[in-house]
C-alpha positions in Angstrom: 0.0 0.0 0.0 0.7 3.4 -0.9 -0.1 6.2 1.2 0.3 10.0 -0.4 0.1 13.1 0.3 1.1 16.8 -1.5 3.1 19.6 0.1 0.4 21.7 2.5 -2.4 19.6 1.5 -4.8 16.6 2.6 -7.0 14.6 0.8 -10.9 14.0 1.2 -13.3 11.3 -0.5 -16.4 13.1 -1.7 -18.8 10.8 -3.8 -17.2 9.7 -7.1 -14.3 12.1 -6.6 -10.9 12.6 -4.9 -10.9 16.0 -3.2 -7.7 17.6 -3.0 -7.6 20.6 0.2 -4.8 23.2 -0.7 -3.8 25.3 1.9 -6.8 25.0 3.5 -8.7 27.8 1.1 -8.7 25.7 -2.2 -9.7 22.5 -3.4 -9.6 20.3 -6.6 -11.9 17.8 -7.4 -10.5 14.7 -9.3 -12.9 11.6 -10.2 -11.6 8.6 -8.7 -12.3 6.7 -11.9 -10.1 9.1 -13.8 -6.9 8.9 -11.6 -7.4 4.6 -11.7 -7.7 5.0 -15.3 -4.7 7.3 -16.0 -2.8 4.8 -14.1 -3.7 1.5 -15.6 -3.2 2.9 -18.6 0.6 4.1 -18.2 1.3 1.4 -16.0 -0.7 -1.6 -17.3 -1.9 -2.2 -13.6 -5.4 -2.5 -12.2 -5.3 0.5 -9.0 -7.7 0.8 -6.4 -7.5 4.0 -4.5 -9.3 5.7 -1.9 -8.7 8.1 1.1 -7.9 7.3 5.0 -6.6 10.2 7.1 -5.8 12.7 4.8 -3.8 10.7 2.6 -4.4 9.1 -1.0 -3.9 5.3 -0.2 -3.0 3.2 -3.7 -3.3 -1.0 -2.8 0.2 -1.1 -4.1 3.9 -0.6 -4.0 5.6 1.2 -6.9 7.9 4.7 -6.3 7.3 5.4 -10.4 3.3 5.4 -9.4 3.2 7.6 -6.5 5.6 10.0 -8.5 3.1 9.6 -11.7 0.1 10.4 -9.4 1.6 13.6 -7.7 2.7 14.9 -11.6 -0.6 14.4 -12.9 -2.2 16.2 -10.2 -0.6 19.2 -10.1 -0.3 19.3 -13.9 -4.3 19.5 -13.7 -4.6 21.4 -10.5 -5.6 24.5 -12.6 -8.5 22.7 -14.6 -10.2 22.2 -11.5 -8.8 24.5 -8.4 -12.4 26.1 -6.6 -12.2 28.3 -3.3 -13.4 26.0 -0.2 -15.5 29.7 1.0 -17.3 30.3 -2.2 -17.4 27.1 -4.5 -16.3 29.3 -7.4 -13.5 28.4 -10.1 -10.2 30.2 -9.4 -7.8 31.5 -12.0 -4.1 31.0 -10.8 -2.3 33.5 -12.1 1.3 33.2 -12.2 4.5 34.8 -13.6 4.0 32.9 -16.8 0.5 34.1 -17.5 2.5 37.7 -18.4 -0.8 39.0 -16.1 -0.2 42.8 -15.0 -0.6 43.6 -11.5 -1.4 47.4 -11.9 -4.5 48.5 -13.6 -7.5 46.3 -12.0 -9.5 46.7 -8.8 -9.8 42.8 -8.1 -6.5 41.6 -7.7 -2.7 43.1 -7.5 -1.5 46.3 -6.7 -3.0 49.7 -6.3 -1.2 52.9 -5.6 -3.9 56.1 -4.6 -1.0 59.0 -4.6 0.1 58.2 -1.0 2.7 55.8 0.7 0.3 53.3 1.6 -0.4 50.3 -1.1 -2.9 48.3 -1.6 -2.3 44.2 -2.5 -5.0 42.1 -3.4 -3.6 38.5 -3.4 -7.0 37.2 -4.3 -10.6 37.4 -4.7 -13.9 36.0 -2.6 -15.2 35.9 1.0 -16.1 33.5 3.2 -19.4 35.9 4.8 -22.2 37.4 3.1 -22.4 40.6 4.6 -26.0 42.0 3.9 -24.5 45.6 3.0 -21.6 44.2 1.2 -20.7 47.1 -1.3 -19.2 44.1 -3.9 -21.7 41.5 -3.5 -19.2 38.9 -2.3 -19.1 35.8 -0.4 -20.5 32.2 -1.0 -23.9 33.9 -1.4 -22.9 36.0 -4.0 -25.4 36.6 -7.1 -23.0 38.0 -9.3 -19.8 36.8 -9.1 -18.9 34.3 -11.3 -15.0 33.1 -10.5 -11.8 33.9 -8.4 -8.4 34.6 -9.1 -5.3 33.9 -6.8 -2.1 35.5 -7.4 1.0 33.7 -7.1 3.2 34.9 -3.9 5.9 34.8 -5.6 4.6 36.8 -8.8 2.7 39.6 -6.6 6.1 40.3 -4.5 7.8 40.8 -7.4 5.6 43.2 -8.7 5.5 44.8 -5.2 9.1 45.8 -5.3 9.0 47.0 -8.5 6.1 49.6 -7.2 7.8 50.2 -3.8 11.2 51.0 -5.5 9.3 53.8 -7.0 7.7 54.9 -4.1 10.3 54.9 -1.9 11.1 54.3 1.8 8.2 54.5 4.5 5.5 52.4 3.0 2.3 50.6 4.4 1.9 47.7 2.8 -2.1 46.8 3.4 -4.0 43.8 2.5 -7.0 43.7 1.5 -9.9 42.7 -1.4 -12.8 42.6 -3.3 -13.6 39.9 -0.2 -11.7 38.3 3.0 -7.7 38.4 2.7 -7.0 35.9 4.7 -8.7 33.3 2.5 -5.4 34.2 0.1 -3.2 31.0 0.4 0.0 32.3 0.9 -1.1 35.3 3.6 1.5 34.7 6.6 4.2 34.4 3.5 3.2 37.5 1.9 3.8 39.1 5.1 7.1 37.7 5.7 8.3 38.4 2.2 6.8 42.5 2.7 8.8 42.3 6.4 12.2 42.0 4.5 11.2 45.0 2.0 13.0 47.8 2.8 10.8 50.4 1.6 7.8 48.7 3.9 7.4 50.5 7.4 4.0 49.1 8.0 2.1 46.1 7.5 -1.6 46.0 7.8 -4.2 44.1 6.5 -8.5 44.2 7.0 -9.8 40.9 8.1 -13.5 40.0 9.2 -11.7 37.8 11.6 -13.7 34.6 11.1 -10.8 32.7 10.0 -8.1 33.6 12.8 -6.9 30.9 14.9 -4.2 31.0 17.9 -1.5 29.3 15.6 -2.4 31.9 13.1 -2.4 34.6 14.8 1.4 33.6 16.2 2.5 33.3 13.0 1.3 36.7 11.4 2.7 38.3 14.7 5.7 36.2 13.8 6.2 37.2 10.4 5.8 40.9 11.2 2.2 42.1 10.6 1.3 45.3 12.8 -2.6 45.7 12.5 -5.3 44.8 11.5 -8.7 45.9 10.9 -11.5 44.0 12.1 -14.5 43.8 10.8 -17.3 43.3 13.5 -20.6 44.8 13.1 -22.6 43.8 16.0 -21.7 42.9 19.6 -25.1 40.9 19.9 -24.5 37.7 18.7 -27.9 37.2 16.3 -27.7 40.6 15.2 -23.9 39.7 14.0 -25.0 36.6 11.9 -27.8 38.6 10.1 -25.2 41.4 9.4 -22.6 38.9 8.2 -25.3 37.4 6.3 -24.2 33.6 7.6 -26.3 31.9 10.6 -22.9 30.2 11.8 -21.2 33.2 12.4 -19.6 32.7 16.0 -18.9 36.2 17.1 -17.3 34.9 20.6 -14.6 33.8 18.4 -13.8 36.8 16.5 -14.2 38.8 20.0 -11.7 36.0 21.5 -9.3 36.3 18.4 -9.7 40.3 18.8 -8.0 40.0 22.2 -5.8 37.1 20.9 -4.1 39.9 18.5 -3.4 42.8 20.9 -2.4 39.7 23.5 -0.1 39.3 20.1 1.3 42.3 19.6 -0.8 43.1 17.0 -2.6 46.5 16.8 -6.6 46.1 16.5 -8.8 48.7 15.3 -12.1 48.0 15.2 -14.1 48.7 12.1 -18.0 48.5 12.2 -20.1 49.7 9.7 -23.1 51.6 11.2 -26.4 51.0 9.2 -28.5 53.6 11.4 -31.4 51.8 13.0 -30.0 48.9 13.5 -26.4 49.0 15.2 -25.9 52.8 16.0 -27.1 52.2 19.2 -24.4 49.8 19.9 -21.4 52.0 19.2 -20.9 52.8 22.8 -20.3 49.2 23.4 -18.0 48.9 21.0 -15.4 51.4 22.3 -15.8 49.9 25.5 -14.9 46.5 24.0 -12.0 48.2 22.5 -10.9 49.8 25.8 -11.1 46.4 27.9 -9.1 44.8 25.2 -6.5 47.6 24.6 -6.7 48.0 21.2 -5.3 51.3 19.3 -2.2 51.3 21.3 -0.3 52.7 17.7 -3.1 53.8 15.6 -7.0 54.6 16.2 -9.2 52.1 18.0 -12.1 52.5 15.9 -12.9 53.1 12.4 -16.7 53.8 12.5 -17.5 53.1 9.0 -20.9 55.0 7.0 -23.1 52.7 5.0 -23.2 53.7 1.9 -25.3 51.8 -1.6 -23.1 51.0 -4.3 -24.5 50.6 -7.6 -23.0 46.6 -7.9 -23.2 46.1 -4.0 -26.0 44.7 -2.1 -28.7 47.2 -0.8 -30.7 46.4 2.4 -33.7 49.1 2.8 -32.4 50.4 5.9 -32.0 54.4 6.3 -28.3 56.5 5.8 -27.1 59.5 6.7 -25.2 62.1 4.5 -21.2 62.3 5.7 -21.9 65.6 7.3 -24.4 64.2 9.2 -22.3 61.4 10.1 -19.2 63.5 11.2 -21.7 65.2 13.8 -22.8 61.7 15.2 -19.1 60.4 15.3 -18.3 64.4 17.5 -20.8 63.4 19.5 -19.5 60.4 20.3 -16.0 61.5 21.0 -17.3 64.3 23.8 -19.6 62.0 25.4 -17.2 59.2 25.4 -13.9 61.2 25.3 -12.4 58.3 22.8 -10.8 59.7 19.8 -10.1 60.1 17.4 -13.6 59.1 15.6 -13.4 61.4 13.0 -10.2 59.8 11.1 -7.8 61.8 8.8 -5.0 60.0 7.0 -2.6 61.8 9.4 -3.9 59.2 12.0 -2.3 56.3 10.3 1.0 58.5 9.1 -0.4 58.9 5.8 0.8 61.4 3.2 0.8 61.9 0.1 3.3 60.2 -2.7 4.3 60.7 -6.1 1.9 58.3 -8.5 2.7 55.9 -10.6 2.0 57.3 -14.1 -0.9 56.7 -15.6 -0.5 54.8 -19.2 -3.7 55.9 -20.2 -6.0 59.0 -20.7 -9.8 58.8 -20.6 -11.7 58.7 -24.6 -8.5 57.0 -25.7 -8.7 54.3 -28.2 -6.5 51.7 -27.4 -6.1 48.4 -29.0 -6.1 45.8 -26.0 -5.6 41.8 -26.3 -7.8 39.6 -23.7 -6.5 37.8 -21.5 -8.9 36.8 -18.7 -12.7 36.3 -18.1 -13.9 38.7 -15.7 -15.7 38.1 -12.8 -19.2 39.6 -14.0 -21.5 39.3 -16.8 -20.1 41.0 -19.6 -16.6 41.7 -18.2 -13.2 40.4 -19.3 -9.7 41.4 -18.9 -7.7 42.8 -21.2 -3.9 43.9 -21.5 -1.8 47.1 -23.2 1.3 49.1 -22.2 1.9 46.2 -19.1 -1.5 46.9 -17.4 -4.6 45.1 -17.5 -7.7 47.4 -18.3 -11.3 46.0 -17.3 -13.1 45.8 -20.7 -17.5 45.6 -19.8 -20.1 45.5 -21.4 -18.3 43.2 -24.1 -18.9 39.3 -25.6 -15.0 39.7 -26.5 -12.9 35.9 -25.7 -9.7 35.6 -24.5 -7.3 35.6 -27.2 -9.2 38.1 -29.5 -7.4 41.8 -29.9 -10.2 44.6 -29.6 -10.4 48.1 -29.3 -11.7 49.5 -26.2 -12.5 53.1 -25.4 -10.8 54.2 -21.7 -13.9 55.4 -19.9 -12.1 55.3 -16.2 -8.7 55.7 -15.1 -8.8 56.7 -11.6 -6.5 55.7 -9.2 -4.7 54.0 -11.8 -7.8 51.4 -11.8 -8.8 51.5 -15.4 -11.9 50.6 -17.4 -12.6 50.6 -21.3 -15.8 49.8 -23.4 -15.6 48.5 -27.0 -15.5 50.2 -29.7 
């Protein structure tokens, strides 16, 4: 008997099918009569294989099989890699794909003027949230795939933009979803540790996936805060803002604690839908004073609900921003925690030169595709080494189109066809 198993992975039998678990966030599902077959037919041997703690057990002996089996799964991971949160196909994009990392809102890098930097390792979220301004998570109606950036691809890509922007950087993770479902997270940390242009590593997190050996090793490989998503200190008021009835709030509040215990920094970042957790954002910053967090930035981050046009839109009231400034004064001289108005000074933001922009808006630019997107009528396309989001097109990936620039903000930039 053999018994296998693949660098940070473990093996599950589900129905018909041999279920590869990558780094706990991915999976691969490969019929069982496929791998028997692909072996009888290079070895001339009649396998029998199923699963028994994790590993791939094969009723025989034969180093030239188990070698053959471990090829011919990673040489169809891709095919078949889904996220374990939110059962969608995931495009692995790697240094040999020629992706950009500059130009798209999803995934890679993105520079706003200032010496902070946005990196987006991957897509998708393992809550729902009900006000989720994306539509993500594994109730999502919209969003038809992931992508995961290769570590080693997105560092590289990372110096390049941090050699620009010089010294005195904060390197933040984030996403159109939950960073920490990105495989490689306590890596990428590491690797943005031993950049010497990085000053500050921070990252958002809903919390949900922490652990205390992960929370070690984040602390461990240099992370200095994060921002935690709780909405709710009431534990069935949390699961229908999360959108998820297994949402264990006791563990996030445990895991809050478990970061500043850490060394971690922990500000707390609710977003206040008025009428139905305003009234809790007293407890909150006493939550956030038992605890200690905000020992090197803010405690809190009060966040406005706002509708976004592709987000999801519970009928719940919101205030204007000037309306919401007064609340958060309020707060602060009845409380006497501050700040609650935030500024970018707060977090030792300034601003920084910005990575030109390759394209102007009305431009015509002849793009090739490269991608799918992750909506209905969007793809990805590629000119000048940045990828453009092309909507509202039936273009494949392959074809060479012309696209319109109709966005370039932020370096994010969007075409139409033309």
């Amino acid at each position: 008997m053999m018994r296998i198993k693949l660098p940070n992975s473990y093996f599950e039998e589900v129905d018909n099918s041999i279920r590869l678990i990558w780094r706990n966030t991915l999976y691969a599902d490969f019929e069982k009569a496929l791998l028997e077959k692909a072996i009888r037919r290079k070895f001339r041997v009649k396998p029998e294989i199923h699963v028994e703690d994790g590993y791939l057990v094969v009723n025989m002996e034969n180093e030239e099989i188990e070698k053959f089996i471990a090829f011919f799964i990673q040489s169809h991971l891709g095919e078949f890699l889904k996220s374990k949160y939110t059962r969608r196909k995931v495009v692995y994009i790697h240094e040999g794909m020629e992706v950009p990392l500059l130009g798209y809102n999803g995934f890679g890098l993105i520079d706003r003027g200032t010496n902070l930097i946005q990196i987006r390792g991957s897509t998708g979220c393992n809550v729902s949230c009900i006000f989720c301004s994306v539509d993500e998570g594994p109730y999502s109606r919209t969003r038809l795939l992931d992508y995961v950036v290769d570590i080693d691809y997105l560092l590289k890509w990372f110096d390049e933009v941090a050699r620009f922007k010089g010294k005195g950087l904060e390197a933040h993770l984030d996403g159109q979803g939950e960073p920490l479902l990105y495989p490689f997270i306590v890596e990428l940390v590491q690797g943005l540790r031993e950049n010497p242009n990085v000053s500050v590593i921070s990252m958002q997190s809903n919390g949900v996936l922490l652990n205390d050996r992960l929370v070690e090793e984040l602390a461990e490989a240099g992370l200095d805060r994060i921002n935690l998503s709780i909405h709710s200190l009431d534990p069935e008021k949390a699961k229908m803002l999360m959108g998820m009835k297994d949402y264990d709030l006791n563990h996030v509040l445990e895991m809050a604690e478990a970061l500043v215990n850490a060394g971690i920094d922990v500000l707390l970042a609710p977003v206040v839908i008025f009428g139905i957790n305003d009234n809790e954002a007293e407890a909150f910053i006493e939550f956030a004073r038992k605890i200690g967090a905000g020992k090197r930035w803010p405690a809190l981050g009060f966040q406005n609900y706002v509708p976004y046009k592709f987000g999801r839109h519970p009928t719940v009231k919101f205030l204007s921003f000037k309306e919401f400034y007064t609340w958060l004064r309020s707060l602060e001289e009845k409380t006497g925690m501050r700040p609650l108005v935030l500024r970018p000074e707060h977090f030792g933001m300034h601003r920084r030169r910005f990575i030109p922009l390759q394209f102007h808006i009305g431009e015509v630019v002849k793009v090739k595709v490269i991608l799918p997107g992750r909506i209905k009528g969007e793809m990805l396309g590629t000119a000048r080494n940045r990828l453009i989001e092309i909507i509202n097109t039936n273009a494949k990936v392959g074809e060479e189109i012309k696209v319109k620039i109709v966005r370039t903000r932020h370096g994010i930039y969007v075409g139409t066809p033309v």
